[in-house]
N, C-alpha and C positions, 0 to 999 in steps of 0.2 A: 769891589770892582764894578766900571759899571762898564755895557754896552750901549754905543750907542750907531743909528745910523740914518742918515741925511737922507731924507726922501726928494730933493730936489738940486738939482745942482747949482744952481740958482743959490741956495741957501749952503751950501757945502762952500762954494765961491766966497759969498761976501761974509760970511758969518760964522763959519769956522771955527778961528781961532777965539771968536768972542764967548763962542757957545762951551768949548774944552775950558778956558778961563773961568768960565762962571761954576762950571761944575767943578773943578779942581777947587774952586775958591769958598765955594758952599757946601757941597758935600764933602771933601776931600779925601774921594776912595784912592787907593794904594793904586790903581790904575783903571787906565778909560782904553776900552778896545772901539777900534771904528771898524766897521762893518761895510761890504757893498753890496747886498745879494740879491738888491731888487735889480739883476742886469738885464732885463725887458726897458726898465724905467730908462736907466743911465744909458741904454741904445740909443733911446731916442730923446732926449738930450743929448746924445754926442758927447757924454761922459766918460772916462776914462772908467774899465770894468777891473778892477785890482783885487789881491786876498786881503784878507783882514790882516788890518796893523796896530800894534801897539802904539796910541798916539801920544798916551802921557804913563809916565808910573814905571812900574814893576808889576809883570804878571806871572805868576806862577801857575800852570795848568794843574789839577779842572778847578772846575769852581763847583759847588755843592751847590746847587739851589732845594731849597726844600718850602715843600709845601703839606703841612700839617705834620701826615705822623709819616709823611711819603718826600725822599731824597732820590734827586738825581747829580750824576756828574757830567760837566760838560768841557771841552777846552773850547775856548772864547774864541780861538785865534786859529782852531780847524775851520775848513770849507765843506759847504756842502751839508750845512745840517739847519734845521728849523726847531727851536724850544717848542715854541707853541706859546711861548709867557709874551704877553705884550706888557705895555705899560696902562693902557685902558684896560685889560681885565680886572 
């Protein structure tokens, strides 16, 4: 499963469906959750502020992420919560 989420609307606009394609096509996780929760950002762009949606797959809630000898569980597709796991750490 992955999460993913558009920091620009700009790039959610034109590129979207290129960007689900490629990951469906390269990684090919069982599904892709989209995310909106930077809503300061999408304000002001004049972005539409929506809950997270299953954009491709099958998801079954939580997802286990684990880090070393240490697990947590999360549902993808609740509001309102922050991992803390980026992709640059």
């Amino acid at each position: 499963t992955i999460c993913v989420q558009f920091t620009s609307a700009a790039m959610e606009c034109l590129f979207e469906t290129h960007v689900l394609d490629a990951l469906e096509e390269v990684l090919e996780p069982r599904a892709i959750i989209q995310r909106y929760d930077l809503h300061r950002d999408r304000q002001l762009e004049h972005a539409p502020i929506r809950a997270p949606t299953l954009a491709r797959g099958q998801y079954t809630a939580p997802t286990v992420v684990a880090e070393g000898a240490f697990s947590f569980e999360a549902d993808l597709l609740s509001e309102g919560w922050c991992s803390g796991r980026f992709f640059e750490d």
